[in-house]
N, C-alpha and C positions, 0 to 999 in steps of 0.2 A: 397825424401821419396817415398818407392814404395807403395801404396794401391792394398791389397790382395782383393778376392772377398768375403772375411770372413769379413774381414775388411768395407768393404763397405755394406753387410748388416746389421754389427750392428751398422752404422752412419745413415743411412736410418731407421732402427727402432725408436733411437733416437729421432730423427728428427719428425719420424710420431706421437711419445708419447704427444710431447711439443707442435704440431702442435693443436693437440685432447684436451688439458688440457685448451689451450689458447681460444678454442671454446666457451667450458663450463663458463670458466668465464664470456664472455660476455652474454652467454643467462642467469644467475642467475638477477630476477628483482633489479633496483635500487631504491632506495626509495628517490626521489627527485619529486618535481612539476610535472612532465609529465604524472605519473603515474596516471593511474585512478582506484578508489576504486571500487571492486565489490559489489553489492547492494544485500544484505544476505535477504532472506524471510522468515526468522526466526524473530517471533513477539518478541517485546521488552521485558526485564522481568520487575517484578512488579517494582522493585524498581527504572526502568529506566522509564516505564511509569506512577507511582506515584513518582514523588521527595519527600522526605521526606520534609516537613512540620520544619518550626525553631519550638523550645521546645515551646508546654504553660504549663502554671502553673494552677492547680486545687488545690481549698480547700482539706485539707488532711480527708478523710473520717474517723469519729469517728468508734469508736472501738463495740459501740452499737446502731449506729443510724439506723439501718432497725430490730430492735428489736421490734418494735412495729408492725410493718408491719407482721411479723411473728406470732403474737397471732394471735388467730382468733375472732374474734367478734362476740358473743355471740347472735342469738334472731335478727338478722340484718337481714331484706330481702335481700335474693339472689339478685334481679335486681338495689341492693342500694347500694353495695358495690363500684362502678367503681364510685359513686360520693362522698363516703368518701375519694377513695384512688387518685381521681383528686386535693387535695390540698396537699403541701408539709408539712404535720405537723411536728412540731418540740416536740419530749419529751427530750430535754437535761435532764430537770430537775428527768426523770427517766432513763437516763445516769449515772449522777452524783448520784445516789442515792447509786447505786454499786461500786461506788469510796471510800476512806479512808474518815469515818469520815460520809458517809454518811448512812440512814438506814436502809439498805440492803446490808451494807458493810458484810462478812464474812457472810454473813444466807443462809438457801435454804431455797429456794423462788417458788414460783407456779405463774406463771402469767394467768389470761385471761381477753378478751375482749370486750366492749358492746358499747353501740351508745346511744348517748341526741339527741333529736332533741333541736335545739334551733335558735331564730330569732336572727340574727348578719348584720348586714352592711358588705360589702367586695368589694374595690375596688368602693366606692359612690353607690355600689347595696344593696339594703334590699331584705332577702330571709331565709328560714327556712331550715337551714340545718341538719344534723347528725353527732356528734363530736365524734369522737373515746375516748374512755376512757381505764384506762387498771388500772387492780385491780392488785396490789401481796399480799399474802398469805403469808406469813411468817409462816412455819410451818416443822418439820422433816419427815413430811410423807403426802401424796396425799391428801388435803382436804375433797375430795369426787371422786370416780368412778361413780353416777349416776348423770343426769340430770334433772331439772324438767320442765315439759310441764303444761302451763296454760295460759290463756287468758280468758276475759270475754265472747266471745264464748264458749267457752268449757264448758259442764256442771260441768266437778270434774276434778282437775288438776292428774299429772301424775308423777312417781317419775320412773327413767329408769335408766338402764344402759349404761352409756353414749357411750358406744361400738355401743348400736344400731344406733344410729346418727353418727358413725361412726369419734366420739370425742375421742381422749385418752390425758393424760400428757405426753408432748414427752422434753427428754433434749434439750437444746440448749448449742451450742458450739459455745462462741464468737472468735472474733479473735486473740483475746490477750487474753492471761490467768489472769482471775479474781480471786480473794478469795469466791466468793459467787456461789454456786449450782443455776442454774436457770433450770427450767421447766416450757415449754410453754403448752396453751392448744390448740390443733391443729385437723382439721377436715380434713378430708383424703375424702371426698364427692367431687367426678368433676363437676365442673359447666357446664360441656359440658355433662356433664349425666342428668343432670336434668330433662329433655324433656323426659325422659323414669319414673320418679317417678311419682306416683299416686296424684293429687292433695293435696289429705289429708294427705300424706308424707311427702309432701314442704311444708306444711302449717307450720307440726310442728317444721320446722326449727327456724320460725318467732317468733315462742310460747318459744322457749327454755329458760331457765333461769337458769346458772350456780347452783346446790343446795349445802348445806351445811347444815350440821345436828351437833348441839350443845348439848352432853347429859347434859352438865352442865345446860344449859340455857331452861326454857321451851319456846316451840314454840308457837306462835300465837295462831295457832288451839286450843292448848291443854287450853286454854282459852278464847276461843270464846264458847260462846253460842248461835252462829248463823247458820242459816243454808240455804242453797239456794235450793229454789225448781223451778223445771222444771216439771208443771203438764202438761200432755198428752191431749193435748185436740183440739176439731177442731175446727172451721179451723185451728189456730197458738195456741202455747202452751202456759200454762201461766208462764209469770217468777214473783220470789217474792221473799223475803227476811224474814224468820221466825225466832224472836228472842224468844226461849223457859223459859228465864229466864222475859223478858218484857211484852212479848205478850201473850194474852189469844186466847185461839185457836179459838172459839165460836165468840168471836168477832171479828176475824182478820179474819173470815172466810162472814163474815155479811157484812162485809165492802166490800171485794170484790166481794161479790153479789151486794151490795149496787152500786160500783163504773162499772159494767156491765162487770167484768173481768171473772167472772164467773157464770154461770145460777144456777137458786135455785134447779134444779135434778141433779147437780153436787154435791153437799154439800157436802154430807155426804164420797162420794169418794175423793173429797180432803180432809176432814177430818180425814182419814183412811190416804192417803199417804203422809202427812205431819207426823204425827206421825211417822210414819214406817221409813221416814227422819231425826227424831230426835231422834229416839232410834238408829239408823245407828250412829250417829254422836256422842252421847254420848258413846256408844260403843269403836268405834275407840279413842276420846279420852282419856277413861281408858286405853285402849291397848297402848299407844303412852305415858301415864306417867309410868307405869310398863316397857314398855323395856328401858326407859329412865331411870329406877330407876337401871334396870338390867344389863344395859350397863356402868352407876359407880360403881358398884359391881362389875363388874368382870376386869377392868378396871388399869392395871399397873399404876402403881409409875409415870413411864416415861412417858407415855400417857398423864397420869392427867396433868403436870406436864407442856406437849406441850399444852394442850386446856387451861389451864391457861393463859400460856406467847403465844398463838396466839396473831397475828396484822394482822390489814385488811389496806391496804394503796390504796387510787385510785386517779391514776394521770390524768389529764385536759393537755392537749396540750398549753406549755409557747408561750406567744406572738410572733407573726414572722411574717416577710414581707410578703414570700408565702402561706398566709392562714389567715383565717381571727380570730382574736379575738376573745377568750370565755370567756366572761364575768359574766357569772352563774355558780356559782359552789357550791355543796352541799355532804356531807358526807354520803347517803344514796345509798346505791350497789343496792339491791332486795329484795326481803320479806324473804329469802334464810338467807342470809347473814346480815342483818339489816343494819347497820350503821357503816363506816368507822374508826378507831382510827383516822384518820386524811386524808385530800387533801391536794395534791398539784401543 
């Protein structure tokens, strides 16, 4: 066989192809034990530097258990609140009340909040603490928009619009769909603002007392025949209690000379402004039975109808391990609101 030089070049390409190919394979890495891994300096990701954790199991969180926690508490010092909210209260039993069967099942409801102080044991310690309470309203429309401010400081209590306290009735939206409307009462005041209000601003947070006005029902006042005086005098003023139906002015004025509460060149000017205190008072409670006559007079069917079938309900924190026992319980809300249909 002769070989051309045509020939011989394309045996020599050949050759140099298979030569080039058989190179390559051996520089591609093998992956057997000799190899050594290049050490990456890229940090781990989370999941490599947290392993997941095996499953646990938690209690399945009720559908209304931080529903209390939501109201706000009425009349409660500011600096008092982080020691109500240090125990785990338990309200099931105002869980279950919005349940089938229970009564609050299908109503709209108003809830708010206030504080007992009361002496309990907790954990073999004796100590006076502050027990959350929580009233509902049962009723189709806002029980009230204002406020009332009083205290035995205070000379004359205060009747407000609970806006200024920066209180409104706000929906609540639980997790699961209920049959019953709920509306909480809720303060929109930051506790980190505080330090910029006026003492006597804070003050009247302490003083607050949810109010309620009943035209059906006459109120207190509107049969009291008493009256509180704060006379202007020095050095300290005098305070006193003037019943106009019991007391004789002449002599209730003699005694307090008598007893050195007041001097005999005062006389005649607290006799002058006690008066002028009980014509104020008889006043207003004329005014206070006419709009209350005026306000059933003009007064819908439906209206009447709600202040009838109003219910007042105020629930006590049921027994539980994390918090201690309250063992006093009584059907009285406020002077607002008088007395409970029922606790529980």
């Amino acid at each position: 066989m002769i070989l051309t030089a045509q020939s011989l070049s394309r045996c020599n390409l050949i050759r140099f192809v298979a030569m080039r190919n058989n190179t390559k394979r051996k520089r591609e890495p093998q992956n057997g034990p000799q190899q050594k891994k290049k050490h990456s300096s890229k940090p781990p990701s989370p999941s490599q530097a947290n392993p997941k954790p095996p499953d646990e199991y938690f209690d399945e969180k009720r559908n209304l258990e931080d529903l209390w926690r939501e109201v706000f508490l009425v009349g409660t010092e500011w600096d008092q609140l982080d020691s109500v909210y240090q125990y785990k209260w338990n309200f099931s039993n105002l869980e279950n009340a919005f349940e089938e069967g229970g009564v609050l099942h299908g109503k709209r409801v108003y809830l708010f909040g206030c504080t007992e102080p009361q002496q309990v044991c907790f954990k073999d310690v004796e100590k006076v603490i502050l027990v959350p309470i929580i009233v509902a309203v049962v009723l189709p429309f806002p029980p009230s928009d204002k406020i009332g401010i009083t205290s035995v400081q205070r000379e004359s209590e205060e009747i407000i619009p609970m806006k200024q306290m920066k209180m409104d009735w706000i929906p609540y939206m639980p997790s699961e769909e209920l049959k019953s409307q709920i509306f909480i009462l809720s303060c929109s005041q930051r506790r980190a603002a505080l330090k910029h209000l006026k003492l006597e601003q804070l003050k009247k947070y302490e003083y607050c007392l949810p109010y309620f006005y009943n035209p059906f029902k006459e109120d207190e006042l509107e049969q009291s025949t008493e009256v509180q005086i704060l006379f202007p005098t020095e050095p300290t003023p005098v305070y006193c209690t003037f019943d106009w139906q019991f007391d004789d002015l002449e002599e209730f004025t003699d005694a307090m000379i008598q007893d050195e509460e007041l001097s005999a060149d005062q006389k005649d000017a607290f006799k002058e402004f006690v008066k002028e205190r009980v014509r104020e008072a008889k006043k207003a409670n004329k005014e206070a039975r006419e709009a209350r006559r005026k306000a059933v007079e003009e007064m819908s069917e439906e209206t009447k109808a709600a202040f009838e079938n109003i219910r007042f309900y105020k629930f006590y924190p049921v027994q539980s391990p994390d918090a201690p026992e309250v063992s006093k319980k009584c059907k009285v809300i406020n002077r607002y609101y008088g007395k409970a249909h029922e606790y529980l």
